[in-house]
MARVONU-147456 format. One line per field, with one value per residue (C-alpha): x, y, z. Coordinates in Angstrom, 3 decimals, padded with zeros to 6 digits. Example, Ala and Ser with C-alpha at 12.3 -4.5 7.8 and 13.67 -1.06 7.14 Angstrom:
<nodes>
x 012.300 / 013.670
y -004.500 / -001.060
z 007.800 / 007.140
</nodes>
This chain:
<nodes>
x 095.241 / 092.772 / 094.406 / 092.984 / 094.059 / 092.071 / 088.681 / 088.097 / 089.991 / 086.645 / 087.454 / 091.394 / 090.507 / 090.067 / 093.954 / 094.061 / 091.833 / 092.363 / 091.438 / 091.657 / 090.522 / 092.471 / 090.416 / 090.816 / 088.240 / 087.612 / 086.629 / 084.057 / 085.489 / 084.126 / 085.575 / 087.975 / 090.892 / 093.486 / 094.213 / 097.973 / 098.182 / 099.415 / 100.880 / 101.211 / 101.637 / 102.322 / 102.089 / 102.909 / 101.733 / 100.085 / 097.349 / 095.820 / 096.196 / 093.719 / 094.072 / 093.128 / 091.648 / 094.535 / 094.734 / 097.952 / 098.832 / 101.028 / 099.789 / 103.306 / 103.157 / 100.309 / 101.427 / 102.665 / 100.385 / 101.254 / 098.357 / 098.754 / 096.420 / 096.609 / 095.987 / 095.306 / 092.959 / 091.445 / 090.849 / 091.952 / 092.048 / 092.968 / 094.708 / 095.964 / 097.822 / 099.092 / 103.276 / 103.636 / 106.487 / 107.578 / 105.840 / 102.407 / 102.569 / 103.408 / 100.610 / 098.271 / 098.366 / 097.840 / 095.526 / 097.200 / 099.420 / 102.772 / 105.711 / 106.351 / 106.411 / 107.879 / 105.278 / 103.006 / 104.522 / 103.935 / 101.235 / 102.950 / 104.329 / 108.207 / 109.389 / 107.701 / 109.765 / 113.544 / 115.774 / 115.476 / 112.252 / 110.978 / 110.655 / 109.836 / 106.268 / 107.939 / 105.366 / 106.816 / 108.012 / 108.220 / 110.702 / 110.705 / 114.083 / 115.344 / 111.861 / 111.275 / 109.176 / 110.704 / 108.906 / 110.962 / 110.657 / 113.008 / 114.291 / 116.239 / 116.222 / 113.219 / 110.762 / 110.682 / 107.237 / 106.053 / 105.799 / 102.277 / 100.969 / 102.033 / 103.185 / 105.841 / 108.799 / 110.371 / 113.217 / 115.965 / 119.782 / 120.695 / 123.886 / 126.736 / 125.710 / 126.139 / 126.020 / 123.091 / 121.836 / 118.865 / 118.038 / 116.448 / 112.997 / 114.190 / 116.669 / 118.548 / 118.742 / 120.895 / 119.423 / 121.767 / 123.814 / 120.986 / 123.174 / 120.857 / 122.390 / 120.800 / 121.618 / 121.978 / 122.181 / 122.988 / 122.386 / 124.477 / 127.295 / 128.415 / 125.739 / 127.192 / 126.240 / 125.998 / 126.003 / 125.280 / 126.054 / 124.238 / 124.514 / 121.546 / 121.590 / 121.414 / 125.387 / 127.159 / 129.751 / 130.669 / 130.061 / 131.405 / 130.681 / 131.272 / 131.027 / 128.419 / 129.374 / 125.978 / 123.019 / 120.210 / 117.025 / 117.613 / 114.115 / 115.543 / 119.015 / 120.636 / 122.938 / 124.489 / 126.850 / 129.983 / 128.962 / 125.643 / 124.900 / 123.410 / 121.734 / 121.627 / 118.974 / 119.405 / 116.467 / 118.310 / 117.833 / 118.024 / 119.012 / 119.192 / 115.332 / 114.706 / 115.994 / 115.294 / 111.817 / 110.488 / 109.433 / 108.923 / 111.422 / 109.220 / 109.115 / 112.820 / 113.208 / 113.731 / 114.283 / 117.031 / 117.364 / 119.977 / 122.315 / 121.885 / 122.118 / 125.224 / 125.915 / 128.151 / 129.333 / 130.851 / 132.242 / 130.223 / 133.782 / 134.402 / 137.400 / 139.136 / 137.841 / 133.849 / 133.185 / 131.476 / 129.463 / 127.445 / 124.889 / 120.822 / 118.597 / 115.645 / 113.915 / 113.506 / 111.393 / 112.238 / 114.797 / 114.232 / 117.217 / 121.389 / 123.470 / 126.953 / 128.120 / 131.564 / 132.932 / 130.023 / 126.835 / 123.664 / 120.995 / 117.281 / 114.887 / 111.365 / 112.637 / 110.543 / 111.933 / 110.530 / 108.876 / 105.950 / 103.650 / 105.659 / 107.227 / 105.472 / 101.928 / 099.793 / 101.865 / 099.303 / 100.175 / 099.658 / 096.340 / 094.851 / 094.901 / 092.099 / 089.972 / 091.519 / 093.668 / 096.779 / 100.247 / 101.487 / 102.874 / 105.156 / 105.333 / 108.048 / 109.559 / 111.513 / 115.266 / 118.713 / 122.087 / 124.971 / 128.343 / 131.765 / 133.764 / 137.114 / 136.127 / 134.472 / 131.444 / 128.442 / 125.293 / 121.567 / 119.025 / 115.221 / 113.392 / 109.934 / 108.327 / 105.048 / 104.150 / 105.264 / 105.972 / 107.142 / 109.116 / 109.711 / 112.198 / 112.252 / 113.982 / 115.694 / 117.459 / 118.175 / 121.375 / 121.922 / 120.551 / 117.280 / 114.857 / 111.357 / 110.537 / 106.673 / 105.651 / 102.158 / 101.186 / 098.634 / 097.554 / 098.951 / 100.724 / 099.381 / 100.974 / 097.478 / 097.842 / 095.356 / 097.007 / 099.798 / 102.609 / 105.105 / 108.065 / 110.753 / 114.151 / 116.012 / 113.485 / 111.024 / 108.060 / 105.389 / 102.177 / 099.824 / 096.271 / 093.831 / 090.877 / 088.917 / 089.824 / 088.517 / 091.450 / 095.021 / 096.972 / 100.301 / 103.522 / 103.174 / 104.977 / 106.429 / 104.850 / 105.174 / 102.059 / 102.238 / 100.483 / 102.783 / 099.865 / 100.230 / 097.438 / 096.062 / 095.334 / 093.237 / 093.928 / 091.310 / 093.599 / 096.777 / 100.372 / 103.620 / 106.373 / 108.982 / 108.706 / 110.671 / 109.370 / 107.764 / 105.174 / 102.365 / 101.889 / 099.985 / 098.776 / 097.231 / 093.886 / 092.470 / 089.197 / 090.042 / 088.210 / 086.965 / 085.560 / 082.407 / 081.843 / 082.939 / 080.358 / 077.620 / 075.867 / 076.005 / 076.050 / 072.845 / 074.278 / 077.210 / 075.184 / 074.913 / 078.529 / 079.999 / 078.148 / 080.763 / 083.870 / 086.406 / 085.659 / 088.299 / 087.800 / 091.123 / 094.143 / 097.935 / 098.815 / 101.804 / 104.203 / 105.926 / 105.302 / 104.104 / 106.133 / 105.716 / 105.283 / 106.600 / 105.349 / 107.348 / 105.798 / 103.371 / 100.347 / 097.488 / 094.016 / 092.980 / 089.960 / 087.679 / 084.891 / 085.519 / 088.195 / 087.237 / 089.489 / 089.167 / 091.284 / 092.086 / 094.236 / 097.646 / 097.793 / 095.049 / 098.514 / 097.890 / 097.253 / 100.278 / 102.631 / 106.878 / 108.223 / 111.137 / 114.213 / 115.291 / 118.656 / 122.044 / 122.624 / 124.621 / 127.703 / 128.074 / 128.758 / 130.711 / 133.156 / 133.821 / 131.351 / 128.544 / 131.190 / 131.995 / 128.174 / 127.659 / 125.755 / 127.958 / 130.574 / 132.463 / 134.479 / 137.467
y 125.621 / 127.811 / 130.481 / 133.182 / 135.601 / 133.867 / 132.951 / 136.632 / 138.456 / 140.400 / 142.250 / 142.399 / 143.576 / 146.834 / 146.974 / 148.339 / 150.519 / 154.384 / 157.427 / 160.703 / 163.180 / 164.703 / 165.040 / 166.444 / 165.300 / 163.805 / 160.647 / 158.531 / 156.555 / 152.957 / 151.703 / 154.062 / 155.834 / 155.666 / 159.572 / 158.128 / 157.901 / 161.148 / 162.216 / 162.007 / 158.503 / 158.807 / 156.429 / 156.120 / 153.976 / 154.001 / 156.460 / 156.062 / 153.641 / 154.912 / 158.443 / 158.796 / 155.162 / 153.582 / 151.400 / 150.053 / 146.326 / 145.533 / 146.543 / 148.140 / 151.110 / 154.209 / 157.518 / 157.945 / 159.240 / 160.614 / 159.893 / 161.499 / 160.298 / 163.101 / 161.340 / 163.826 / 163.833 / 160.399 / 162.074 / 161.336 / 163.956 / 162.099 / 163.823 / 162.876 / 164.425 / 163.373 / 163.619 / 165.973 / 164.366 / 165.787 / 162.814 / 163.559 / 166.971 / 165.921 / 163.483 / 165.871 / 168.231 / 166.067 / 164.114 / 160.263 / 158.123 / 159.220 / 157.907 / 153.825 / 152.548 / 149.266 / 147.245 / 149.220 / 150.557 / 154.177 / 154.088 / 153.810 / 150.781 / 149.805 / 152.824 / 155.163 / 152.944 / 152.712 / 153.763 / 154.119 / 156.252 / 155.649 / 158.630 / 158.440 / 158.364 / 158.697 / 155.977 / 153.564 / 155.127 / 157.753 / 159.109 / 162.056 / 163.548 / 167.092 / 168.676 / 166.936 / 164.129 / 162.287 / 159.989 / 157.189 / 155.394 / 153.088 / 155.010 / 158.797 / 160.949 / 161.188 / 163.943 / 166.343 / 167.554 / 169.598 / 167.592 / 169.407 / 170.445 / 167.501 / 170.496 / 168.589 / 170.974 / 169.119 / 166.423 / 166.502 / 165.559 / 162.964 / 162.118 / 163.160 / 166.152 / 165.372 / 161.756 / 159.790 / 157.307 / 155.461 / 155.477 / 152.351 / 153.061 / 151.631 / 153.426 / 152.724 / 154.813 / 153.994 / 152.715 / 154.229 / 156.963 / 158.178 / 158.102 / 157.809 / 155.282 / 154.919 / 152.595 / 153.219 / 151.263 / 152.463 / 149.984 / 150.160 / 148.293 / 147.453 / 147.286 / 149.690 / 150.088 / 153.384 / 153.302 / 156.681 / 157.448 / 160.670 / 162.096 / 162.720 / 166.027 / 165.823 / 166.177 / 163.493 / 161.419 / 159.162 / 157.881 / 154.530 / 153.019 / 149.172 / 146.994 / 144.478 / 141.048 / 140.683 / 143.226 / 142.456 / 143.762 / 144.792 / 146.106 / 146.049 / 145.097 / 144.903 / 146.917 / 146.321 / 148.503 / 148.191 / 146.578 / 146.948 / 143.281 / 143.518 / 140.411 / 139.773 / 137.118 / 135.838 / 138.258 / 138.830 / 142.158 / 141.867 / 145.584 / 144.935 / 143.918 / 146.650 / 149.240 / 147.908 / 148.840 / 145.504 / 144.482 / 146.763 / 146.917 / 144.086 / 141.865 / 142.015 / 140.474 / 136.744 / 134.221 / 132.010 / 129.976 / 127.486 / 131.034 / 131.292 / 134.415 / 136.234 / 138.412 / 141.707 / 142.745 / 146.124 / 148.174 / 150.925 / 152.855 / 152.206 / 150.147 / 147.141 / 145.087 / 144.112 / 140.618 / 138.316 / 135.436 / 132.381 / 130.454 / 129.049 / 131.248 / 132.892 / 135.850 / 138.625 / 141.471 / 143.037 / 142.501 / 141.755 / 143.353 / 142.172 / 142.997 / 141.751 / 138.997 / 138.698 / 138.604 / 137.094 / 138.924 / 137.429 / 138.906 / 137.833 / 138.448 / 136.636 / 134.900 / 133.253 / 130.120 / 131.606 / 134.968 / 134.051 / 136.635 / 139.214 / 138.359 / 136.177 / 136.838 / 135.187 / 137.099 / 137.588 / 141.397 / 141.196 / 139.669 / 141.381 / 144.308 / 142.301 / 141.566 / 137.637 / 135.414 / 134.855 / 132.597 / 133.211 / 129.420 / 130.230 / 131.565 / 134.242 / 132.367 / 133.542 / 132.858 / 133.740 / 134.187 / 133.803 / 135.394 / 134.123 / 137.227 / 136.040 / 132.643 / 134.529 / 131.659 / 131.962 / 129.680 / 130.329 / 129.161 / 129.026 / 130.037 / 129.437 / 127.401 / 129.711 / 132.486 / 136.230 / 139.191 / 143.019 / 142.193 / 144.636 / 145.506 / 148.276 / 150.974 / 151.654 / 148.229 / 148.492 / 147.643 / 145.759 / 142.611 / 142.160 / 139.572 / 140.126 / 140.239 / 141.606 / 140.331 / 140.229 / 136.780 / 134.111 / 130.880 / 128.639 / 130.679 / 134.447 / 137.191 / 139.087 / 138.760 / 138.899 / 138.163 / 139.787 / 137.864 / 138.047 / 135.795 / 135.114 / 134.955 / 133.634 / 130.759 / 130.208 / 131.308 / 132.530 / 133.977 / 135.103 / 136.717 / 136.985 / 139.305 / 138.517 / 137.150 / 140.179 / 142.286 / 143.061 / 143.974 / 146.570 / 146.672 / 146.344 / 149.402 / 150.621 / 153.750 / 156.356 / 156.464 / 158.265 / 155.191 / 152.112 / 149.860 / 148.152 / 148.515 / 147.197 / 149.825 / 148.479 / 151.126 / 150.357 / 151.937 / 152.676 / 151.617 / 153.085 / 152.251 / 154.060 / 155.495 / 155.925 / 152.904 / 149.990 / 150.780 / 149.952 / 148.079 / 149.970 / 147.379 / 148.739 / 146.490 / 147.429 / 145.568 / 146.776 / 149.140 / 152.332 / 152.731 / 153.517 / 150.424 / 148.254 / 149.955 / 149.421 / 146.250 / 146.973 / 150.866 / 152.525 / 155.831 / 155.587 / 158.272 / 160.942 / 160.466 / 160.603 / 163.978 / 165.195 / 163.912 / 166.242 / 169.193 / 171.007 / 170.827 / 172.237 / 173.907 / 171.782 / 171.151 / 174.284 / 174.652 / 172.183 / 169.174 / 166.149 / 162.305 / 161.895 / 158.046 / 156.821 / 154.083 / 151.344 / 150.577 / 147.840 / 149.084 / 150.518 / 151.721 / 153.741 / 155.529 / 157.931 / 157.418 / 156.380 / 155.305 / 153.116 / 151.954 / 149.663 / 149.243 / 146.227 / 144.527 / 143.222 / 140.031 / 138.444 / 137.357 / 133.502 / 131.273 / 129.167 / 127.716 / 127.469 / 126.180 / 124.121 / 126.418 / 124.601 / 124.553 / 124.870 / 127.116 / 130.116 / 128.677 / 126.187 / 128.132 / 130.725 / 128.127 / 126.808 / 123.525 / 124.225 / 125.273 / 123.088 / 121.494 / 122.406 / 125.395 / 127.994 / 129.108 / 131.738 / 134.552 / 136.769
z 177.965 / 179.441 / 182.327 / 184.657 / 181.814 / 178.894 / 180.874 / 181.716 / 178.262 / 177.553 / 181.168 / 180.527 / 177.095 / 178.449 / 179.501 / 175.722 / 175.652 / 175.263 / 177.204 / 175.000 / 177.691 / 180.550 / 183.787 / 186.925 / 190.370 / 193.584 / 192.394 / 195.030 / 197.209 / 198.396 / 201.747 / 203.397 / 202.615 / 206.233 / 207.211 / 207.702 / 203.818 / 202.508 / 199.406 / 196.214 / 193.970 / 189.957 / 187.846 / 183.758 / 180.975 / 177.531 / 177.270 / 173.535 / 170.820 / 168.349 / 166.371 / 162.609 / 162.153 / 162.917 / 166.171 / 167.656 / 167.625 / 170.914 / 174.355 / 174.724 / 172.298 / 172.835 / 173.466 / 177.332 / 179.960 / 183.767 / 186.266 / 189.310 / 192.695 / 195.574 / 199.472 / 202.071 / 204.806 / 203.681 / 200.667 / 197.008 / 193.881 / 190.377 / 187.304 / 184.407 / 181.566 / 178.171 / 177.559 / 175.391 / 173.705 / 169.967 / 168.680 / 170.158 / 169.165 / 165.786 / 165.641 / 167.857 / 164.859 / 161.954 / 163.094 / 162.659 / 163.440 / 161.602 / 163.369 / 163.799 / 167.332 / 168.595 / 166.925 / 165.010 / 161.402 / 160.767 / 157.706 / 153.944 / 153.871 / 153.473 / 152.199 / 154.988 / 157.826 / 156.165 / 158.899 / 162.752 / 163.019 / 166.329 / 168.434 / 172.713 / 173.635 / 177.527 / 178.189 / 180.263 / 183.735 / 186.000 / 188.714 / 190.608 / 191.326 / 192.580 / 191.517 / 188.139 / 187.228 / 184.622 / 182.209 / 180.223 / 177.441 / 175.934 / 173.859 / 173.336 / 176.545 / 179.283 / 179.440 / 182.079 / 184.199 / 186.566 / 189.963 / 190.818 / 187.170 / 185.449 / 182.666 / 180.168 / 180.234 / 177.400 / 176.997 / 179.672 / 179.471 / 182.006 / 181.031 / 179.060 / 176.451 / 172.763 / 173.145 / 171.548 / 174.309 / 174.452 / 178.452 / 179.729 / 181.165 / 184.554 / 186.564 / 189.896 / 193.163 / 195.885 / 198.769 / 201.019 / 199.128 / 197.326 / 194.274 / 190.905 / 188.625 / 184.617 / 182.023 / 178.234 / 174.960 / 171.427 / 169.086 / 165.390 / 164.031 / 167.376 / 170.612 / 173.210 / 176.966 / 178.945 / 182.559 / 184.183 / 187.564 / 189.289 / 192.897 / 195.145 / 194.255 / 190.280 / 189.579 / 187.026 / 188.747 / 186.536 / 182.999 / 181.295 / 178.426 / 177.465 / 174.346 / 174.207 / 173.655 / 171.895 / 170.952 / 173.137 / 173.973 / 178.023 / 179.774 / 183.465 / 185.491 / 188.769 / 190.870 / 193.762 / 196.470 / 194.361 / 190.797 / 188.250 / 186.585 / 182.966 / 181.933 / 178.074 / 177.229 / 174.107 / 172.084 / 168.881 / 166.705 / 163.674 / 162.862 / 158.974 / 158.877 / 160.888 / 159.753 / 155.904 / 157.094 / 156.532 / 160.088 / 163.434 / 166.086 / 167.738 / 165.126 / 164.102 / 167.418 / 167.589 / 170.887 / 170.168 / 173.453 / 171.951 / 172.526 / 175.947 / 178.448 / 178.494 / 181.872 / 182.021 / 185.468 / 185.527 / 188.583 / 189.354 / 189.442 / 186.521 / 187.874 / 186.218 / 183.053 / 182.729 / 183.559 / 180.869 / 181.930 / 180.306 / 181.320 / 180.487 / 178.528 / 180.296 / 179.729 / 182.305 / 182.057 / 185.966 / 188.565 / 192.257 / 193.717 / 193.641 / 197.177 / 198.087 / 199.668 / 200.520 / 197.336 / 195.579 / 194.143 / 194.610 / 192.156 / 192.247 / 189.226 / 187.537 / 184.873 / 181.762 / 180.129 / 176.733 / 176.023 / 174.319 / 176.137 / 174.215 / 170.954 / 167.921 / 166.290 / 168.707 / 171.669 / 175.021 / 174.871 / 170.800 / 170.851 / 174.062 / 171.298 / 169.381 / 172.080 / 172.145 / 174.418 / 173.075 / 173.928 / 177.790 / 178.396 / 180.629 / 184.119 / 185.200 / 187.906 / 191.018 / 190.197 / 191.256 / 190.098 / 192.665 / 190.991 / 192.443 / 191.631 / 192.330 / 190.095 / 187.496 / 187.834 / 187.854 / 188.814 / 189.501 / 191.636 / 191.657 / 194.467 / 193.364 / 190.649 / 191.114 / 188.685 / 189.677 / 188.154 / 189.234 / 191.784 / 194.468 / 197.941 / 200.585 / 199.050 / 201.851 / 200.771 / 197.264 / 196.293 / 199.696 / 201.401 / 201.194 / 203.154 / 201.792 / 197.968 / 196.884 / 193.853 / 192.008 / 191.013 / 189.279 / 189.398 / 186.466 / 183.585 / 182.489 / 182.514 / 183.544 / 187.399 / 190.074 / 192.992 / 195.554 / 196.943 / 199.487 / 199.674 / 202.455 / 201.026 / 203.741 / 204.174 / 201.156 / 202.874 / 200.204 / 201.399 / 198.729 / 198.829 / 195.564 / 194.167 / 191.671 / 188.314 / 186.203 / 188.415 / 187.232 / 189.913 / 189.741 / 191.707 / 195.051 / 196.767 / 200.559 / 201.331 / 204.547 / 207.079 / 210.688 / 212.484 / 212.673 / 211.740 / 208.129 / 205.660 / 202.120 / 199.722 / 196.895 / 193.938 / 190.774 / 187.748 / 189.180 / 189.298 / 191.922 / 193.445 / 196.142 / 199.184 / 201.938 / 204.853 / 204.248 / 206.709 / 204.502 / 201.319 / 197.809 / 195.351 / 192.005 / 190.848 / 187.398 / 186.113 / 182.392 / 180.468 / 182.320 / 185.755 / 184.376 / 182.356 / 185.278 / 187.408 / 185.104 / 186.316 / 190.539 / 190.280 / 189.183 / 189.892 / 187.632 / 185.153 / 187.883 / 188.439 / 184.913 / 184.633 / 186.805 / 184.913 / 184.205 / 186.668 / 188.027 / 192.091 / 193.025 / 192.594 / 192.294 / 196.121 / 196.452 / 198.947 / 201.114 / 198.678 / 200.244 / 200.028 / 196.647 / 195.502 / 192.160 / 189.927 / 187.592 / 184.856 / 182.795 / 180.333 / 182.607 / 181.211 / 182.644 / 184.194 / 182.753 / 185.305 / 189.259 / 191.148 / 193.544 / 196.991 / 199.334 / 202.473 / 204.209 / 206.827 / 205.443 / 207.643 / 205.061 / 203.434 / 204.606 / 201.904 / 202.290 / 204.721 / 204.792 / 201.844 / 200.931 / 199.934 / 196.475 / 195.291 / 197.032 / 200.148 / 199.815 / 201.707 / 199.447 / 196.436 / 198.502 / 199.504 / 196.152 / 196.602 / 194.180 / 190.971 / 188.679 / 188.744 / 184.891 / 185.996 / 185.073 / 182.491 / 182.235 / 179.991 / 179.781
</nodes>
C-alpha cells in the first residue's frame, strides 16, 4: 500500500539526517513575517545520528538539540545549540558512539549492554518555566538552559531529591492555576508511577507515588482540574531481555493487543485509592486534553489500533533511517474515553476515522473543557503528515488544509499577536507549542534534509547564501524577555542553510463540511444509558 509518506521517502529521508554545526543568522525570508508576531519559539529534537562510523537505527534516538527562532519587527534570527548532556560530552570527547540508546546498542556486543545503560540525550522536549528552559528525555532528570544563550547549565531536580525517577518528556501546566504537574516511571521488579505536582512559581506541592498494575511504555497522559488519567496500552517490556543486553530498550518491547489497555485515574490530591480501568487496546503516542464533567472525565487522544510505525524491523520510523518506506498501516485516530467516576466504567468513543496526530488545545483550556482540537493530519495511513486540521468537538466539524507532499508538518500552536486578525505561519524546520491566546495559529513544515538541498533546483542563489552560514549577527535579546513559545516534540532535521516562511490567511481551513458526530452523546453515558454496552470494564 503506497501512502503520502512512501511516494515521497527520498524527501522525508532527510527527517534523519544530522546537523553537526551550531549556527547563529538572520536566515532569508520568503513571503512575510506579520510585525504582530513577537517572541521567541523553541523547539527540541534529535540533532545527530552519526559520530565515529556508527549511524543510529530509529528516528527516535540522536543526541538532543534546542533550536531557538527569534520574531521581532517582522524579523527572524535562528540558533541552535547541542544539549550538552553527560552523554554527549562523553561521546564529544571520544569520538563514538559509547552509550546504548533506545534502539541503537552501544558498540561491543552483549556484554557492552548488560544492565540499564541508557543515559538522557534531553532530546525530546522543551519547557520554559521560572527562567529555565528545560529539555526532556524519557528518561533520568531534564536538562536545564539558558532561556537567551541556550547555555546547558546541567541536569535539574524537579521532584523529590534522592529519588531515581525517570520524568516523562511531556509535562502538564494548569490552564488556570498555572500549577506544573510531571509524571514519572521507574521501571524494576515492580513498575512504579510518580506524579509530581509544582506551583507556578517552581515550589513542590505534592508528590505521590502508585503501583502499576502493569509495566508499560507511557509517552504522554491526561490531566484534568481534579484527577491525572494514565493510559497503559498494552506495550510489554520485557526487562529480563533488556537488561540481559540482548535486545535494546526498543526491541524488548512487544504489542500484545489480546491484553488490552489498562487506565489508572489518580486524584491530583493525592486523595482516596487510584482507580483501575479495562478496556480495547490502542496505542497512543499524545493526548488531546481530559476536563470534568459532572462527575465523569472525558479525555480525548489519537489513538493507533497497532503501533507498527514504531516497534518491529520494518517500523516507518526504523526504516526512514535507511532511506526506505517502512510499515505505518494504521492511522492515529481521534478517540475518547468518557469515565463514570462514581461507576468506576469506562467507555470510549471515536470522533474521527481520519488520520491525525499531535493533537493540540488553547492553553488557556488545558485541563478544562475544550471545543476546538488542532491536529496535523494525512491522507490514508502515514505517520509523515502534510496537512493541518481543525476539528469541532461539540459538533464533528473537521476542516483541513494541505501543502505539498514532500512537507512534514509540526504541532500546530496558539500564539500572542497585538492585531486581533488570525494568521498562518508556515515554519520550514521547526516545531512549538504554548502561548498564552489563541490569536493566531504556528504550524512547523519541514521538506527533509537541509534548507539548502531543498533549495537547490528553484534557488540559484542558494551558494551565495550558504557562504553566510554560521555568522554571528547579534547578541542574545537581554532584558525584559519577550513571550517565549515552547515546542512538543517529534524528530525534526533540521536546517543548516535557510529558513524559509510563508504567511497566509487562516480561513483557507475549508476542505470539508459538518460531519456526523459518531458514537453516543455525552448525556447518555452520564445518565447511566450507554454502561453496560460491553464497552467498558472495570477494577478495584
Amino acid at each position: 500500500m503506497q501512502t503520502a509518506a512512501t511516494a515521497t521517502i527520498g524527501s522525508l529521508a532527510g527527517l534523519a539526517s544530522s546537523m553537526m554545526q551550531e549556527y547563529d543568522y538572520f536566515p532569508e525570508v520568503r513571503g512575510r513575517i506579520p510585525l504582530e508576531l513577537e517572541g521567541t519559539l523553541y523547539r527540541n529534537g534529535p540533532g545527530r545520528f552519526e559520530l565515529g562510523g556508527v549511524r543510529k537505527r530509529h528516528l527516535l534516538d540522536g543526541d538532543g538539540m534546542i533550536q531557538a527562532f527569534d520574531f521581532a519587527q517582522g524579523r527572524v534570527r535562528y540558533r541552535n545549540r547541542f544539549v550538552r548532556t553527560r552523554k554527549y560530552q562523553a561521546e564529544q570527547g571520544a569520538g563514538r558512539f559509547v552509550m546504548p540508546t533506545w534502539t541503537t546498542r552501544a558498540p561491543g556486543g552483549m556484554v557492552r549492554n548488560v544492565g540499564n545503560k541508557i543515559r538522557s540525550q534531553a532530546g525530546v522536549t522543551v519547557t520554559l518555566k521560572n527562567g529555565c528552559l528545560y529539555a526532556f528525555d524519557e528518561v533520568g532528570l531534564p536538562y536545564g538552559l539558558d532561556p537567551d544563550t541556550l547555555e546547558t547549565w546541567g541536569e535539574r531536580q524537579v521532584g523529590p531529591a534522592g529519588m531515581h525517577i525517570d520524568y516523562k518528556a511531556h509535562t502538564k501546566t494548569d490552564g488556570r492555576s498555572g500549577q506544573w504537574l510531571l509524571l514519572g516511571v521507574e521501571h524494576g521488579p515492580r513498575t512504579w508511577l510518580d506524579l509530581v505536582v509544582r506551583d507556578g512559581k517552581g515550589r513542590q506541592l505534592g508528590h505521590q507515588r502508585v503501583a502499576s498494575p502493569r509495566p508499560s511504555y507511557i509517552h504522554d497522559w491526561f490531566f484534568t482540574e481534579r484527577h491525572v488519567v494514565i493510559l497503559l496500552h498494552p506495550v510489554e517490556l520485557s526487562l529480563p531481555r533488556f537488561l540481559s543486553g540482548l535486545a535494546s530498550f526498543t526491541d524488548s518491547m512487544q504489542w500484545r493487543p489480546q491484553k488490552g489497555n489498562m487506565v489508572v485515574v489518580l486524584d491530583r490530591a493525592g486523595a482516596g485509592s487510584p482507580v483501575f480501568l479495562e478496556t480495547d487496546a490502542c496505542f497512543m503516542w499524545h493526548s488531546l486534553n481530559a476536563f470534568e464533567l459532572g462527575d465523569s472525565i472525558v479525555a480525548d487522544f489519537v489513538g493507533y489500533s497497532a503501533p507498527d510505525h514504531f516497534l518491529g524491523e520494518k517500523a516507518a520510523f526504523r526504516m526512514i533511517m535507511e532511506g526506505r518506506p517502512g510499515l505505518e498501516q494504521n492511522k492515529g485516530m481521534l478517540r475518547r474515553y468518557i469515565i463514570n467516576m462514581p461507576r468506576k466504567c469506562l467507555a470510549q468513543d471515536s470522533l474521527s476515522e481520519e488520520n491525525h496526530e499531535f493533537p493540540m488545545v488553547d492553553p488557556d483550556v488545558a485541563g478544562y473543557r475544550h471545543r476546538f482540537g488542532h491536529f496535523t493530519t494525512a491522507p490514508g495511513a502515514t505517520v509523515f503528515h502534510n496537512g493541518l486540521a481543525r476539528v469541532d468537538m461539540d459538533n464533528g466539524r473537521r476542516e483541513a488544509i494541505f501543502v505539498d507532499d514532500a512537507a512534514h508538518l509540526g504541532e500546530p500552536v496558539s500564539v500572542v499577536v497585538r492585531a486581533r486578525q488570525a494568521v498562518h505561519v508556515d515554519l520550514h524546520g521547526a516545531r512549538v507549542r504554548r502561548a498564552v491566546h489563541p490569536l493566531a495559529e504556528l504550524a512547523q513544515r519541514r521538506h527533509g534534509g537541509h534548507a539548502g538541498d531543498d533549495l537547490q533546483d528553484d534557488d540559484p542563489a542558494r551558494e551565495d547564501r550558504a557562504g553566510a552560514r554560521g555568522s554571528r549577527l547579534g547578541a542574545p535579546a537581554r532584558g525584559r524577555r519577550r513571550p517565549a513559545v515552547e515546542h512538543a516534540d517529534h524528530p525534526a532535521h533540521l536546517l543548516d542553510g535557510a529558513v524559509r516562511l510563508s504567511v497566509q490567511a487562516l480561513h483557507v481551513l475549508r476542505d470539508a463540511g459538518p460531519r456526523a458526530h459518531a458514537g453516543f452523546a455525552l448525556d447518555q453515558f452520564l445518565d447511566g444509558r450507554a454502561c453496560g454496552r460491553g464497552l467498558c470494564e472495570s477494577r478495584a
